[in-house]
C-alpha positions in Angstrom: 0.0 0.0 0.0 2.7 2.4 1.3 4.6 1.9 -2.1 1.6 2.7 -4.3 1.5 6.2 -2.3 5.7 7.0 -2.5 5.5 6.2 -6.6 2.4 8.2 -6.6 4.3 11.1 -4.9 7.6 10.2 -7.2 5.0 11.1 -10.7 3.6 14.0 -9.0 7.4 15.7 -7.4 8.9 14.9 -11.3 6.7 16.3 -12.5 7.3 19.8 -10.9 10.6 19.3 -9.9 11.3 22.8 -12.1 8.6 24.7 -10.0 9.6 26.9 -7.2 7.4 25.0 -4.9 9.5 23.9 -1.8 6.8 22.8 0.5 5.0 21.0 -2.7 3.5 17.1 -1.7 1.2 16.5 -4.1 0.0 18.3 -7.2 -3.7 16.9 -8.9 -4.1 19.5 -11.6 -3.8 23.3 -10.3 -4.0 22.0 -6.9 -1.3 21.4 -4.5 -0.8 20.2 -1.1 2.0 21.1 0.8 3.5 20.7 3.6 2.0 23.8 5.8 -1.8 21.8 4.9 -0.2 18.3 6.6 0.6 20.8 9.4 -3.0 22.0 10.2 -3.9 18.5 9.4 -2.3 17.6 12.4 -0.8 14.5 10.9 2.8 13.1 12.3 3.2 9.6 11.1 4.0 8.1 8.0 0.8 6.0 7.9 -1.0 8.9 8.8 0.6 11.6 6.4 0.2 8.8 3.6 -3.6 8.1 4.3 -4.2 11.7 4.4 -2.5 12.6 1.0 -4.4 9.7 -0.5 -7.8 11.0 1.2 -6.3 14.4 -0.2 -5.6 13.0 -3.9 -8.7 11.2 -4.2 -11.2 13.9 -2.9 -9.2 16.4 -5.7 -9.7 14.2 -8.6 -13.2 13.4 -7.7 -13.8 17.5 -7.6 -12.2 17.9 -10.6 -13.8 15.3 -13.0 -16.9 16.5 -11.0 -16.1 20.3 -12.3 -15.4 19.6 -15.5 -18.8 18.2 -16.2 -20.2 21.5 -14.5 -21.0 19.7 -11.4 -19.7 22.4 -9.0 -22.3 24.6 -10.7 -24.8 22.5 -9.7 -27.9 24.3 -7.4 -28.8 21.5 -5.4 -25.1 21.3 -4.5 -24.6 25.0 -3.9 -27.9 24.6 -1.1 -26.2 21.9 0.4 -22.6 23.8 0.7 -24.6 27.0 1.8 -26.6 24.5 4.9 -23.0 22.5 5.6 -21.2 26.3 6.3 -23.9 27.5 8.3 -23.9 24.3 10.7 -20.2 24.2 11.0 -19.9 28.1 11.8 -22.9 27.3 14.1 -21.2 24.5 15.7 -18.0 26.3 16.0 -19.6 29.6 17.6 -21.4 26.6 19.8 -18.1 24.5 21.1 -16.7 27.8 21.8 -19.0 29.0 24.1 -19.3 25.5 25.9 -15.7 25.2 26.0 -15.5 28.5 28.2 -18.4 27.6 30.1 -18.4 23.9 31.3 -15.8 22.3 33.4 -16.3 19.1 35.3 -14.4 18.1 38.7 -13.5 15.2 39.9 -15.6 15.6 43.3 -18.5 15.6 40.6 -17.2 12.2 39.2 -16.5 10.9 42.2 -19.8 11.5 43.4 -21.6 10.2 40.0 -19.5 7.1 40.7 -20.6 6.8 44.6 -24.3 7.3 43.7 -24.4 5.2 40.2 -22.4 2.5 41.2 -24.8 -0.1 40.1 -24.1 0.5 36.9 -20.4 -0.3 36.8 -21.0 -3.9 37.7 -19.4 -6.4 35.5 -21.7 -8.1 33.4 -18.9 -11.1 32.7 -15.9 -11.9 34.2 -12.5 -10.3 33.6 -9.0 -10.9 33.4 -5.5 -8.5 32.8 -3.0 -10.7 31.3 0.6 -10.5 30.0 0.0 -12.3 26.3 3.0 -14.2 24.7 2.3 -15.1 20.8 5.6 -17.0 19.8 5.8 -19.4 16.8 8.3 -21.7 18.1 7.2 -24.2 21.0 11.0 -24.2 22.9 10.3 -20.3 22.8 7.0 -20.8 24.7 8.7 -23.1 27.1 11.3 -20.5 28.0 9.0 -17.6 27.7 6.6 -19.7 30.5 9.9 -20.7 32.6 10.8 -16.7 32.4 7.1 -15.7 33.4 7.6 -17.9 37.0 10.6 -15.8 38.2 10.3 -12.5 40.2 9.2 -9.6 38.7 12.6 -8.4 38.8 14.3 -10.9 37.2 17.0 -9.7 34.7 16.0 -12.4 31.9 11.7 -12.1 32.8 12.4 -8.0 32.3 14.4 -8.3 28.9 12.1 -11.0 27.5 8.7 -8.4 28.5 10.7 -5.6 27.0 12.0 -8.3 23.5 8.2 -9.3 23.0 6.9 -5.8 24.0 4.0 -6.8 26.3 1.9 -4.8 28.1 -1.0 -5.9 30.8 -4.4 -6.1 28.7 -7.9 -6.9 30.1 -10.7 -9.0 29.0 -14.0 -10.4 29.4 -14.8 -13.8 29.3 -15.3 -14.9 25.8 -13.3 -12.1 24.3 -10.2 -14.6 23.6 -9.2 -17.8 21.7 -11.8 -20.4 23.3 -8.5 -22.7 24.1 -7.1 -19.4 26.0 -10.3 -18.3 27.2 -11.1 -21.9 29.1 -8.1 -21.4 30.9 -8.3 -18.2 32.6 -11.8 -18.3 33.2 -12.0 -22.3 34.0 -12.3 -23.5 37.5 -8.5 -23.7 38.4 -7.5 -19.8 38.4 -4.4 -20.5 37.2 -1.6 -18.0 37.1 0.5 -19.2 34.3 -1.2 -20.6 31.3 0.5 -22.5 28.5 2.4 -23.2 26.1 -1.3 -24.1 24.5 -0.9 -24.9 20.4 -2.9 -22.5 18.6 -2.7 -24.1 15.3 1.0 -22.9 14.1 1.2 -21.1 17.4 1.7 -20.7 20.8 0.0 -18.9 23.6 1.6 -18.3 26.7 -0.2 -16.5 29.5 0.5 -15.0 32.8 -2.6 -14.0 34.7 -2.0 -10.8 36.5 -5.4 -9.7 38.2 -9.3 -11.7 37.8 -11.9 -9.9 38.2 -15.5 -12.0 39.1 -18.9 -11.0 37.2 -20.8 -8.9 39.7 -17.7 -7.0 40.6 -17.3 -3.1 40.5 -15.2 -1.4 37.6 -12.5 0.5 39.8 -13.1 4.0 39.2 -9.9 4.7 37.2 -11.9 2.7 34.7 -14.9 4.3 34.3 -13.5 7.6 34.9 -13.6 9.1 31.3 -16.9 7.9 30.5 -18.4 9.1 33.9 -16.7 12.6 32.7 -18.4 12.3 29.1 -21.1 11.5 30.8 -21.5 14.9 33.1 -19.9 16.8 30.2 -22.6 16.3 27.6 -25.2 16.8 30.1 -24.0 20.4 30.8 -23.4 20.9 27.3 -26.7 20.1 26.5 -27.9 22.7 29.2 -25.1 25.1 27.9 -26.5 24.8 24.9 -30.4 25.1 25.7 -29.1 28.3 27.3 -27.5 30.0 24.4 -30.2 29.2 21.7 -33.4 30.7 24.3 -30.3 34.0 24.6 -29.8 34.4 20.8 -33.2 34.2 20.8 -33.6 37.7 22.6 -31.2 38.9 20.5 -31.6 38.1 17.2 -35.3 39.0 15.6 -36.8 36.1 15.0 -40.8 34.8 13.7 -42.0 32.0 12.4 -45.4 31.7 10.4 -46.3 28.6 12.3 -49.8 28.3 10.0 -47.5 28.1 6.5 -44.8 25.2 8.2 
């Protein structure tokens, strides 16, 4: 995929190569992209710079075969443009004000938590794990042999940091029904595997189970419980400032012609 875009960017650089474009991208017809767009794009990887010049390239050729057909002409279009750039200024004006005007604590989250804490129960059980992938089975072995030493260990902290794993968690029935009958079966075991996963191999280290019923911890939920309160006094925010503009800005409707 990657190469398609770079040969794509090679045709469109030769062919400008003599303009005094610096900053130049991509070129589709008159229109260029340069660098200072991918800036207020706000795109800093490769994978994303290359998706967004292809979004970029494709949208422009699209346009311009549109265009050239007299599509841009096109009332019905022109309505819809005219109704798109009044919602978006409208929306902008609108996340501006709310922006300045709603804040949420965390004594207000922490109380939504205390008072709602019904609904953070687990509907299934849970379990955080340190997952180990490896294609060779004498891998496993050594990977489940490193897994049983402290924490500490030299050789358990250079094999985490080799297979960079990090603690995930998951609900029962999320994994590999092989995996998944082990953490969640009746023996709680801590270290799981080598289990044969067709050309595979699973090791597993159970750090932390969590039984359905149980409370999220609040660390969990946190964000949501933020969106949550947020959106609520947007939505009040928001009530606010339509029934004020209201005042201000003359306004009728002909309710017998709607």
């Amino acid at each position: 995929m990657y190469i398609r875009f770079i040969l794509f960017l090679i045709v469109f650089i030769g062919c400008v190569e003599n303009e005094h474009e610096p900053n130049f991208v991509a070129r589709v017809g008159v229109s260029s992209l340069t660098e200072e767009d991918l800036a207020l794009a706000s795109v800093f990887t490769d994978k994303e710079r290359f998706s967004y010049v292809d979004n970029w390239v494709r949208t422009e050729l699209l346009y311009q075969a549109g265009s050239e057909v007299d599509l841009d002409k096109d009332l019905l279009i022109e309505t819809k443009i005219k109704r798109y750039k009044k919602k978006l200024v409208g929306q902008t004006f609108l996340d501006t004000k709310i922006q300045d005007a709603v804040f949420v604590s965390k004594d207000e989250i922490r109380n939504y938590y205390r008072k709602n804490k019904e609904q953070f129960r687990r509907l299934k059980s849970e379990a955080t794990i340190n997952s180990f992938v490896l294609t060779d089975k004498k891998e496993a072995a050594r990977v489940r042999a490193n897994l049983e030493k402290s924490t500490n260990n030299k050789k358990r902290v250079e094999m985490f940091n080799k297979h960079t794993v990090v603690a995930e968690t998951f609900a029962d029935g999320m994994l590999h029904s092989k995996v998944n009958n082990k953490i969640f079966g009746p023996k709680k075991l801590k270290y799981i595997g080598p289990i044969s996963l067709g050309n595979k191999y699973s090791v597993i280290e159970v750090v932390k189970r969590y039984e359905k019923g149980t409370y999220f911890g609040l660390d969990r939920v946190y964000d949501k419980i933020y969106s949550l309160i947020y959106k609520r006094k947007a939505a009040i925010r928001t009530q606010t400032i339509i029934d004020s503009l209201k005042q201000e800005i003359a306004l009728e409707i002909k309710t017998n012609k709607i």
